[in-house]
C-alpha positions in Angstrom: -13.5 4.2 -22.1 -17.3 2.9 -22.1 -18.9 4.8 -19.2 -20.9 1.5 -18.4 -17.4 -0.1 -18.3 -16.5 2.8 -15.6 -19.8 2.9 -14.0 -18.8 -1.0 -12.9 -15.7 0.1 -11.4 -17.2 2.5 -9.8 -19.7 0.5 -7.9 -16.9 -1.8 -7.4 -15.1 1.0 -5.1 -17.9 1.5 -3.3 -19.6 -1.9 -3.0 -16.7 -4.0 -2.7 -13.6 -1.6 -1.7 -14.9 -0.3 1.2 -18.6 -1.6 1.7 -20.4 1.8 2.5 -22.9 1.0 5.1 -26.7 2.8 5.5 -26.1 5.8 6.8 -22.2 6.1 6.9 -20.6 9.0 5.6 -18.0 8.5 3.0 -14.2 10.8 2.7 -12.8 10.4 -1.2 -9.3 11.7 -1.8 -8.9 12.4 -5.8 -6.6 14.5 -8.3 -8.3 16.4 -10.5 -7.6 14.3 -13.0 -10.9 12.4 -13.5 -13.5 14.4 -12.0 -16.5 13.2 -14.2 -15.5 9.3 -12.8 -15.4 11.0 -9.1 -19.1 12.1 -9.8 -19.7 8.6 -10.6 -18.6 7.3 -7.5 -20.1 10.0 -5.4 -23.4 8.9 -6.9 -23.0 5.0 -6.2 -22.3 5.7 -2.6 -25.2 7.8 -2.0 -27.0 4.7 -4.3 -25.7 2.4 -1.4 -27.6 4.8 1.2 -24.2 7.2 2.0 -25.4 10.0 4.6 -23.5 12.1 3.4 -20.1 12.0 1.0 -17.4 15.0 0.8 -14.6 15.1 -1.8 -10.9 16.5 -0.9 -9.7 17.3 -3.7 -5.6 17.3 -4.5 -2.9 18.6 -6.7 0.6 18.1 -6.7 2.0 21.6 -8.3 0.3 23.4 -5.4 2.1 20.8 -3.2 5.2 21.6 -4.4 4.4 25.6 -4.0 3.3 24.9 -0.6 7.0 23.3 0.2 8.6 25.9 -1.5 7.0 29.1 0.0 5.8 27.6 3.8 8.4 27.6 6.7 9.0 24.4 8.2 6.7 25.8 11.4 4.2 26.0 8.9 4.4 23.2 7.3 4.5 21.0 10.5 1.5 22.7 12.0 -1.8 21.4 12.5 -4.6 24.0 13.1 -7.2 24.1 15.3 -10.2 23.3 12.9 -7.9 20.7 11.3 -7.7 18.5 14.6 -11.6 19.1 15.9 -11.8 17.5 12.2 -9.9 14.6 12.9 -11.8 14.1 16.0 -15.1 14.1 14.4 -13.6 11.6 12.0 -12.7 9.4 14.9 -16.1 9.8 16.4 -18.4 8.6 13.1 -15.7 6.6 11.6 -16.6 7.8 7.6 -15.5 5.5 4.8 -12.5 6.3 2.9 -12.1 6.3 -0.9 -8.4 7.2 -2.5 -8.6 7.3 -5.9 -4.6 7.7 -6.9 -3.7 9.4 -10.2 -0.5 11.5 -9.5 2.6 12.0 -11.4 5.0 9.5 -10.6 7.8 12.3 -11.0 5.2 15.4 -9.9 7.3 16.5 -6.7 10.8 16.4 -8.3 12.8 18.8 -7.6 11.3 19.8 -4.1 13.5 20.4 -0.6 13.6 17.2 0.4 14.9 17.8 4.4 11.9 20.8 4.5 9.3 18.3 3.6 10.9 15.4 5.9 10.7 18.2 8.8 7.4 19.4 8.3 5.6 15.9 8.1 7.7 14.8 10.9 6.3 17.5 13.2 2.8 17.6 11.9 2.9 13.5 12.4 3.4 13.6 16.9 -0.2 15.5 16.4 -1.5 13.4 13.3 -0.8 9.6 15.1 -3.1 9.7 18.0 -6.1 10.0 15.7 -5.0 7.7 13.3 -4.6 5.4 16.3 -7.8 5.1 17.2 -9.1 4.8 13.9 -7.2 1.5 14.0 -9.2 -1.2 12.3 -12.0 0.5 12.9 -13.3 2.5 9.5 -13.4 0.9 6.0 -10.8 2.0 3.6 -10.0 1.4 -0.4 -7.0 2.7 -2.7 -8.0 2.7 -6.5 -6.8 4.2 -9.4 -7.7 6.4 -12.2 -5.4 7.7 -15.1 -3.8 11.0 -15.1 -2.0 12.2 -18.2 1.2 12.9 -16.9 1.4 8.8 -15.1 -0.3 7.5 -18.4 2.7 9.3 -20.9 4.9 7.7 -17.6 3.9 4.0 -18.9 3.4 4.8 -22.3 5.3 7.6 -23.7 5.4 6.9 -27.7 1.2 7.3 -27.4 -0.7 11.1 -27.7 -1.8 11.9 -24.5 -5.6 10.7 -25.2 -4.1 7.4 -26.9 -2.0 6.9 -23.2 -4.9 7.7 -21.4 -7.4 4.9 -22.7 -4.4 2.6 -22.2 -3.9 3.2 -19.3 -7.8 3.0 -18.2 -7.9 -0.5 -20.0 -4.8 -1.7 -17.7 -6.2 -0.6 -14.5 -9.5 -2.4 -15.3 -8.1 -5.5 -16.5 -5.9 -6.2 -13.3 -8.4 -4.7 -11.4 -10.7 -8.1 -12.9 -13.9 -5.2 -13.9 -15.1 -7.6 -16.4 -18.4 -9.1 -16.6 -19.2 -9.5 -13.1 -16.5 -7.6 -10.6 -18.4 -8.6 -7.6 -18.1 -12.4 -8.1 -14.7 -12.2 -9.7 -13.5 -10.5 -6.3 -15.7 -13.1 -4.5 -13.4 -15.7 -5.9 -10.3 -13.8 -6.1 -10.6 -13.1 -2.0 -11.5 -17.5 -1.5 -8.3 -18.2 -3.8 -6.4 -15.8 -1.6 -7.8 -17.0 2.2 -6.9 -20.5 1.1 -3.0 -20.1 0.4 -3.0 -17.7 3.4 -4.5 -20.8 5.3 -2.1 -23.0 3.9 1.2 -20.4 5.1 -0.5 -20.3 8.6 -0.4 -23.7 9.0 3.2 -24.4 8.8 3.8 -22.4 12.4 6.3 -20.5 9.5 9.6 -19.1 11.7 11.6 -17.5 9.3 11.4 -16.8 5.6 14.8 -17.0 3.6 14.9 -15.0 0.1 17.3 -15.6 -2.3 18.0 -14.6 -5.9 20.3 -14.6 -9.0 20.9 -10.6 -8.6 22.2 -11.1 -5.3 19.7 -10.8 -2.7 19.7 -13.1 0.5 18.0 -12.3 3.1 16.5 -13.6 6.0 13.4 -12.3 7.7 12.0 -13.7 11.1 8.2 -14.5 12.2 6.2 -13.0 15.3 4.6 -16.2 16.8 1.4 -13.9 17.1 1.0 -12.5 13.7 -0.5 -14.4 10.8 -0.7 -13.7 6.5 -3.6 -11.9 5.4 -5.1 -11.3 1.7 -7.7 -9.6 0.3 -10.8 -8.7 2.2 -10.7 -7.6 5.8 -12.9 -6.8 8.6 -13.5 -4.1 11.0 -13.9 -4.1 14.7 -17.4 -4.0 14.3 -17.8 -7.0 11.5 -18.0 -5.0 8.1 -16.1 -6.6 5.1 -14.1 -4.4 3.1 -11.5 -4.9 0.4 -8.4 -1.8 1.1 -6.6 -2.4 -2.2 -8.1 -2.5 -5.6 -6.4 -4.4 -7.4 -4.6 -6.7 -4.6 -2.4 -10.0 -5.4 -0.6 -10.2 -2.0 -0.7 -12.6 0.8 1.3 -10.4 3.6 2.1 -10.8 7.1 3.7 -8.0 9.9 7.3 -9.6 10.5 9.4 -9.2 13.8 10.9 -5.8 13.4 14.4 -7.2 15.6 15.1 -10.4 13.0 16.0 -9.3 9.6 19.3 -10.1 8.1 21.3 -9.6 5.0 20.7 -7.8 1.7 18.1 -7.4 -1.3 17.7 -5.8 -3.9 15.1 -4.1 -5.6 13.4 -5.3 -8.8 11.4 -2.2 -9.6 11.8 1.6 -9.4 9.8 3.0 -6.0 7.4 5.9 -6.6 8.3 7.9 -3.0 6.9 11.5 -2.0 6.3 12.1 -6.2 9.8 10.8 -7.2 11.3 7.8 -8.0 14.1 5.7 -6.5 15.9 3.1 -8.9 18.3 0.5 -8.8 19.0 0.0 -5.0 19.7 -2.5 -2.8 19.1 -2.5 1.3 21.5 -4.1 3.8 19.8 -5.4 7.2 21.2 -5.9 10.6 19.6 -7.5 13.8 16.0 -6.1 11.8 17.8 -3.1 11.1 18.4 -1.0 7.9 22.0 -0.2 7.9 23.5 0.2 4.3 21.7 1.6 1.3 22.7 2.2 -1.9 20.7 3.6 -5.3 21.3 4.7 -8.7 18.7 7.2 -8.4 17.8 9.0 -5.6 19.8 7.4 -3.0 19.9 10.7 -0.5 15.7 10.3 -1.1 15.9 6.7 0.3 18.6 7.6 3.1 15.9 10.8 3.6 13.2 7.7 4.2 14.5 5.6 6.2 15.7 8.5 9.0 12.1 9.6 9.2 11.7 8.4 12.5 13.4 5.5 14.7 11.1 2.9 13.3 11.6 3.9 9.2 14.4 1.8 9.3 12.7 -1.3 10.2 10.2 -3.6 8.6 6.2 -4.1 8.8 5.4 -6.3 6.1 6.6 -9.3 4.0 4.2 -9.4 1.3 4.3 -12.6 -1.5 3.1 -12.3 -5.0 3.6 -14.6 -7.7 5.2 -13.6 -11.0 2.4 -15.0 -12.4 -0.3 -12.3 -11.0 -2.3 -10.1 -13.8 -0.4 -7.0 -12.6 2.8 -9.1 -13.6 1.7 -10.6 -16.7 0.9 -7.2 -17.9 4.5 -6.7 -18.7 3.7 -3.0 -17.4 6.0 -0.7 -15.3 3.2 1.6 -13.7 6.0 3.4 -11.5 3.0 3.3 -8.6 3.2 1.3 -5.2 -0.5 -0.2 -5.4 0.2 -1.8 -8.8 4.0 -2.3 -8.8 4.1 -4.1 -5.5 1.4 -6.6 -6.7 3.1 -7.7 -9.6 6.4 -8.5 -6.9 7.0 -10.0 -3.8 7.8 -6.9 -1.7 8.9 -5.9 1.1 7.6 -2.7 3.7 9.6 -0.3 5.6 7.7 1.8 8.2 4.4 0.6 10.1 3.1 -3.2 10.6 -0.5 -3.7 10.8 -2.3 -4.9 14.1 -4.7 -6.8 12.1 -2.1 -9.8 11.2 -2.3 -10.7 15.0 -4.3 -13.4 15.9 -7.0 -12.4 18.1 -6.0 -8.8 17.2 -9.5 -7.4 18.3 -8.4 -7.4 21.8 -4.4 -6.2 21.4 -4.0 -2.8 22.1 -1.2 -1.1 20.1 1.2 -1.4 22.6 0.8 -5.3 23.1 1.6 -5.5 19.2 4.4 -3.4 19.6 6.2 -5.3 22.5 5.5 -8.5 20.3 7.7 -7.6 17.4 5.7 -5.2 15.1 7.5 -2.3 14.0 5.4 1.1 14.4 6.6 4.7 12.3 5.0 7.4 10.6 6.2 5.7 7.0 4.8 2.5 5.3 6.7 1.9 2.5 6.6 -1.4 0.3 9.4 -1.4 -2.6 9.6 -4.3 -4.8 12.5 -7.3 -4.6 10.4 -10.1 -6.2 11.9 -11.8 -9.9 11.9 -14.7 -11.9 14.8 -15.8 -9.8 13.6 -15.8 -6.7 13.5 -18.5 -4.5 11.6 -18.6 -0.8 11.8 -21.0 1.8 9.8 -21.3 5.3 11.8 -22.8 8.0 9.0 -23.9 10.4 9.2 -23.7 14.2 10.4 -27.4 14.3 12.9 -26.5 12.1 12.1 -28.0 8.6 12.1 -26.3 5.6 9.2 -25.8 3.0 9.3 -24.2 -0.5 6.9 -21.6 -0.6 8.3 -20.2 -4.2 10.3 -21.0 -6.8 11.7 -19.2 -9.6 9.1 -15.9 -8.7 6.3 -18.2 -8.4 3.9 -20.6 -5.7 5.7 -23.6 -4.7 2.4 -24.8 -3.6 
């Protein structure tokens, strides 16, 4: 790939993703997959007047050794140094830059309950600084090949031949073509306008159906509202948190979800992937699942904590999105799930409340909005599928049909 080509997307990450402001320090979380691109985005944000930009670096075979040889004391503990980091973190509020890569199947094979245990116990000591990072720091998740995910989508190529394949997807339906910045400026005014549109309606409930079964129901929080694209911190700055991003998503009401759906895609989950499953909901609840492929991974998931069962986000994307008309499979969450109407399982997001600058945590909560240490979107969306919004004066409004906009 043309290093001018990656030199875009690189400035893209910084400039657009998360907006680095003069002076701000900047976290990026990489594989060591693409280190050269890395440098490049290390150098843009220092371009955009970065104080100062550290790089943690990550690799999932010495994940898997960690599992394997660590008691789950060990694994669940979080030192000292670790949490006087966290609090720093809180106190600056740094920029942070993921740039995934792994391999979809990297942590197969690992002890799935000793993992569960450990991030369960490290999580009662993780969640208070996360919580008060809340809306308050600029974030972006991007992508850049690895060889083991690139053979994933495209395993009759060489390794280099997969690799420049897989670069030319992610730019494509990331739109780095001539002119990112304005193509993003126009993607995020195409995606406020249909959010405006949904908010309009004073939506209720959503009801999904589907040819391979699903039908499902999925109630409103009066409070919340769809969001797309670009967001803004508490203190004003614009950022963009996925790269590439197709959704317009909202936090439903964790107590109303009923009936069943099934998936349409595999889920990458903790470096493995879950096929061919279908979710059964009670009174918001997950009660019933079923997979071809992992199904003790997915009952693993959803028994993380009490709210892992429960949802915090409806997310609508047409069949017609780039990431869609692809025809890829990229057996990873940030592309799969905008190529689908998805649902998540795990956390809702604070910001999808009106007024959400002055709702604490709890106020969200006792609204509806599910909180967990999981957020996990898996994919139901088809050519199929057919949405409806029953509005809080009861009419009903086609908002897809047949996997795409009915407006």
């Amino acid at each position: 790939m043309k290093k001018t080509v990656l030199r875009e997307y690189a400035k893209l990450i910084v400039r657009t993703g998360v907006n680095v402001q003069k002076g701000q320090d900047v976290l990026i979380y990489a594989g060591l997959d693409q280190p050269e691109f890395v440098a490049m985005v290390v150098d843009e944000a220092y371009k955009a007047k970065a104080r100062k930009v550290t790089v943690n670096w990550s690799y999932q075979p010495l994940q898997k050794l960690h599992i394997r040889h660590q008691s789950v004391t060990t694994l669940g503990t979080v030192e000292a140094w670790e949490e006087a980091r966290l609090q720093h973190y809180v106190d600056i509020h740094p920029c942070r830059i993921h740039l995934v890569s792994e391999d979809p199947d990297g942590l197969k094979g690992v002890n799935l309950e000793k993992m569960a245990k450990g991030r369960q116990a490290s999580y009662k000591i993780l969640k208070p600084y996360s919580d008060q990072r809340q809306n308050k720091e600029q974030w972006c998740i991007a992508a850049v090949p690895g060889a083991a995910w690139a053979k994933k989508i495209f395993p009759n190529l060489t390794k280099s031949q997969a690799m420049e394949k897989l670069w030319e997807a992610i730019l494509s339906t990331s739109r780095v073509d001539d002119d990112p910045l304005a193509a993003w400026d126009a993607h995020n005014k195409d995606l406020k306008e249909r959010c405006d549109y949904l908010n309009s309606l004073g939506i209720s409930k959503l009801h999904y159906t589907a040819d391979n079964g699903t039908d499902f129901t999925v109630g409103m929080m009066p409070e919340a509202q769809f969001c797309a694209g670009g967001e803004e911190t508490l203190s004003g700055v614009f950022y963009n948190p996925n790269i590439p991003t197709e959704e317009c998503f909202i936090s439903p009401n964790k107590h109303q979800a009923d009936g069943i759906v099934y998936s349409s895609k595999p889920l990458s989950y903790q470096g493995q992937l879950i096929d061919n499953f279908s979710i059964r909901f009670e009174n918001g609840k997950a009660v019933e699942v079923h997979a071809e492929q992992n199904e003790d991974l997915l009952k693993t998931m959803i028994s993380m904590d009490e709210g892992a069962s429960y949802l915090g986000e409806c997310a609508l994307v047409p069949q017609t999105s780039p990431i869609s008309q692809s025809g890829l499979l990229f057996y990873n969450t940030l592309f799969d799930e905008n190529a689908a109407c998805h649902l998540a399982l795990g956390a809702g997001f604070p910001d999808t409340f009106k007024d959400f600058q002055n709702k604490t945590l709890e106020e969200c909560k006792s609204c509806g909005m599910n909180d967990s240490m999981i957020h996990v979107d898996f994919m139901i969306g088809c050519d199929s599928m057919n949405i409806d919004a029953i509005t809080q004066d009861g009419k009903v409004v086609p908002i897809f049909r047949k996997g795409n906009w009915a407006f």
